[in-house]
PyMOL CGO cylinders between C-alpha atoms (Angstrom):
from pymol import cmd
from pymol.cgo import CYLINDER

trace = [
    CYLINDER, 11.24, 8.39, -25.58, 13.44, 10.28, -23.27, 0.3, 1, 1, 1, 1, 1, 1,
    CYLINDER, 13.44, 10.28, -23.27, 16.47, 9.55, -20.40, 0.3, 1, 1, 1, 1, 1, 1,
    CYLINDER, 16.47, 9.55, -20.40, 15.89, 7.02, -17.79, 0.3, 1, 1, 1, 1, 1, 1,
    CYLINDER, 15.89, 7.02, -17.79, 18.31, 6.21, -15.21, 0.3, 1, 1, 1, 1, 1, 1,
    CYLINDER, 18.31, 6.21, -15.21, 18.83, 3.09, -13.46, 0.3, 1, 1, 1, 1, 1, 1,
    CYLINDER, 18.83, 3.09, -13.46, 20.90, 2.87, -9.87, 0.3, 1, 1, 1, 1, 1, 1,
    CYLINDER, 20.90, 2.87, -9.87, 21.71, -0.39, -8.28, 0.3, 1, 1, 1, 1, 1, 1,
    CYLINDER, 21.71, -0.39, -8.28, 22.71, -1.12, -4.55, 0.3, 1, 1, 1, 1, 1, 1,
    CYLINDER, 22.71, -1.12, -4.55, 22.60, -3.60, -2.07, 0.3, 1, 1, 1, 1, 1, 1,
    CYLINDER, 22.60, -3.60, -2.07, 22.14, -2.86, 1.56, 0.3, 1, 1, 1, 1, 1, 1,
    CYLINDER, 22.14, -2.86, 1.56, 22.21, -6.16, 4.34, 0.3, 1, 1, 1, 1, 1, 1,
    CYLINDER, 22.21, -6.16, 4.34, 21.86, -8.50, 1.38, 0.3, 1, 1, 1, 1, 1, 1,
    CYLINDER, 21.86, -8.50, 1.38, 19.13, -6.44, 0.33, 0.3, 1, 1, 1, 1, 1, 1,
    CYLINDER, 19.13, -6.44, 0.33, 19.16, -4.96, -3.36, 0.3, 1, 1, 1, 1, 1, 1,
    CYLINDER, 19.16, -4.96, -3.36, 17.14, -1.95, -4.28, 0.3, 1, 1, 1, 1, 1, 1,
    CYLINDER, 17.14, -1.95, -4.28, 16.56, -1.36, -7.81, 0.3, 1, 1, 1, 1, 1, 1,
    CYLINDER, 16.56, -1.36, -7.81, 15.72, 2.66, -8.84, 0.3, 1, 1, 1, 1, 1, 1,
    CYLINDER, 15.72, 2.66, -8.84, 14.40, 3.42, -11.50, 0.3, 1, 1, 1, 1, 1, 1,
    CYLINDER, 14.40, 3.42, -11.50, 14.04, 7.48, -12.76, 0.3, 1, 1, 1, 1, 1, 1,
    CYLINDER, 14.04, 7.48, -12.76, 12.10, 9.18, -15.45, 0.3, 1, 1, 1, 1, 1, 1,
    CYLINDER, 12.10, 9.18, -15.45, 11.25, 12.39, -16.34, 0.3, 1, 1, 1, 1, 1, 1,
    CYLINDER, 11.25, 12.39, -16.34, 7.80, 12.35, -17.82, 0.3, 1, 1, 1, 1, 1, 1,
    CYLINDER, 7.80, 12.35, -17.82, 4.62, 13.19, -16.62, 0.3, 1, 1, 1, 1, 1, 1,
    CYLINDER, 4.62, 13.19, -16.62, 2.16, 10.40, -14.58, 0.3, 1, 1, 1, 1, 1, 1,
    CYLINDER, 2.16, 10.40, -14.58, -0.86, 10.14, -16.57, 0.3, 1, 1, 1, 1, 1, 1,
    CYLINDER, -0.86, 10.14, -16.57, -3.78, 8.97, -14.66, 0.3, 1, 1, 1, 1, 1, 1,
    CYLINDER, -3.78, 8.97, -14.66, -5.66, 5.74, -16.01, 0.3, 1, 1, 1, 1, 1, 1,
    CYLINDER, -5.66, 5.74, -16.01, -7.75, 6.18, -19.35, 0.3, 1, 1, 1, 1, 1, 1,
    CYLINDER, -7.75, 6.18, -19.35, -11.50, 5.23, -18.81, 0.3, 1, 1, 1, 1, 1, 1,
    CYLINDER, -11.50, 5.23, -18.81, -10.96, 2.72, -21.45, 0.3, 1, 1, 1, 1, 1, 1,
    CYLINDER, -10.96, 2.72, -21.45, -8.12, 1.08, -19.28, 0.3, 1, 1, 1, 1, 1, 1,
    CYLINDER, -8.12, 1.08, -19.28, -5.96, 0.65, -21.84, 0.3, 1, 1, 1, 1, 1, 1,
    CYLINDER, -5.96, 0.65, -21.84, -2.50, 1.59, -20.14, 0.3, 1, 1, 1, 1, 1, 1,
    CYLINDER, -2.50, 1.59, -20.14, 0.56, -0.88, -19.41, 0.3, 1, 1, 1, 1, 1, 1,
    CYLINDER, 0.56, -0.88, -19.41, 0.63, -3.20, -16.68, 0.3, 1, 1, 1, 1, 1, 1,
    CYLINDER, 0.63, -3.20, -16.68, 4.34, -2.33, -15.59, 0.3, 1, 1, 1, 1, 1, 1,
    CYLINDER, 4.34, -2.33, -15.59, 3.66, -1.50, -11.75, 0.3, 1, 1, 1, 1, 1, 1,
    CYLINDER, 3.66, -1.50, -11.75, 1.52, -4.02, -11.52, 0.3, 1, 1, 1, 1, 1, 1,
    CYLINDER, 1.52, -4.02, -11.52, 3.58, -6.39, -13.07, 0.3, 1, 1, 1, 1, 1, 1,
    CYLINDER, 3.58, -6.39, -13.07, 6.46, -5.45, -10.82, 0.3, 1, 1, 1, 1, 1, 1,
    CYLINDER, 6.46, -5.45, -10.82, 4.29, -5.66, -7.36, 0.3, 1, 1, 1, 1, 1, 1,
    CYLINDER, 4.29, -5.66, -7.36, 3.46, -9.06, -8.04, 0.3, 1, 1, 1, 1, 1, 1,
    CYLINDER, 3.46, -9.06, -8.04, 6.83, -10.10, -8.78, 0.3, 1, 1, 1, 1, 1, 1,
    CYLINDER, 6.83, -10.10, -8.78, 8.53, -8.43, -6.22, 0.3, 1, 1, 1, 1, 1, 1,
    CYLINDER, 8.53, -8.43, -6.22, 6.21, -7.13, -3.74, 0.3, 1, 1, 1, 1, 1, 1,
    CYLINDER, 6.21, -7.13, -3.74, 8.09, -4.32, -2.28, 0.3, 1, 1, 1, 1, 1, 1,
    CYLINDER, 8.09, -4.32, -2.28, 8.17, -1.29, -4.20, 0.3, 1, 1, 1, 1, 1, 1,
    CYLINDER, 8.17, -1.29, -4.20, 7.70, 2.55, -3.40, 0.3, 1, 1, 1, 1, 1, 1,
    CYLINDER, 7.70, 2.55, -3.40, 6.38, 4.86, -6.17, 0.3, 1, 1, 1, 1, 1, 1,
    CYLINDER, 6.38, 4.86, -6.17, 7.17, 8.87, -5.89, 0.3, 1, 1, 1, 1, 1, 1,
    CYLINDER, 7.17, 8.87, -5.89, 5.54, 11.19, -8.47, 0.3, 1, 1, 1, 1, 1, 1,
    CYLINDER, 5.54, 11.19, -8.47, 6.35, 14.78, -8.52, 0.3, 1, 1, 1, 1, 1, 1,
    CYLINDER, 6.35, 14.78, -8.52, 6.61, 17.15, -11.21, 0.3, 1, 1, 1, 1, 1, 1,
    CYLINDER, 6.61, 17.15, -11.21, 10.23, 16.50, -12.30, 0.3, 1, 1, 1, 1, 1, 1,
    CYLINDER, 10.23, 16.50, -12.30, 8.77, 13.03, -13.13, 0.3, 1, 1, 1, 1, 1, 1,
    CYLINDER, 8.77, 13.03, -13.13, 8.40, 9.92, -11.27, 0.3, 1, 1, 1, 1, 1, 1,
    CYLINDER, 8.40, 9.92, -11.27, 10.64, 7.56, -9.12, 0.3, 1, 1, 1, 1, 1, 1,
    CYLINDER, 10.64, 7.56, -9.12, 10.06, 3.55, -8.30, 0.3, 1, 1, 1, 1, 1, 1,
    CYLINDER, 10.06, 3.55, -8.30, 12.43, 2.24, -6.16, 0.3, 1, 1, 1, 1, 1, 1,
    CYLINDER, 12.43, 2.24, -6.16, 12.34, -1.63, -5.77, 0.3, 1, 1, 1, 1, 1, 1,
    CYLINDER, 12.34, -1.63, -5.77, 13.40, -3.81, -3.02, 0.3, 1, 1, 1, 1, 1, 1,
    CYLINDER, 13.40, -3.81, -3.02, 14.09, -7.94, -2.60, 0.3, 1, 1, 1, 1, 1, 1,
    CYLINDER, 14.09, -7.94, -2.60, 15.32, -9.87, -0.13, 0.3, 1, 1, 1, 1, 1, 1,
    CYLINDER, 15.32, -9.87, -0.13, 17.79, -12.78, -0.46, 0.3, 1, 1, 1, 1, 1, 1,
    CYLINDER, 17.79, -12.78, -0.46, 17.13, -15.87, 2.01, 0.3, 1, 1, 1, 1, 1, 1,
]
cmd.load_cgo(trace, "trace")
């Protein structure tokens, strides 16, 4: 458990999604047993930006509307 915090805004008919944690990144298991979340959200929406950093991480998620 622990705070998240979503932000929301749209830019040119563009809306980024951010989402913010404050965990630590834990680097794949050999067994490979971790979530699919990023991966999940890349092939949905393609354009996302992932900064990890000590304070914990930050994916930030873009879509266009046609």
């Amino acid at each position: 458990g622990g705070d998240v915090l979503i932000e929301a805004e749209s830019e040119d008919r563009t809306p980024q999604v951010s989402v913010v944690d404050h965990g630590r990144w834990r680097h794949p298991r050999p067994d490979d047993s971790r979530g699919r979340g990023l991966e999940l959200v890349r092939a949905v929406i393609g354009d996302i930006d992932v900064e990890r950093g000590e304070g914990g991480t930050t994916v930030r998620m873009r879509v266009g509307i046609p």
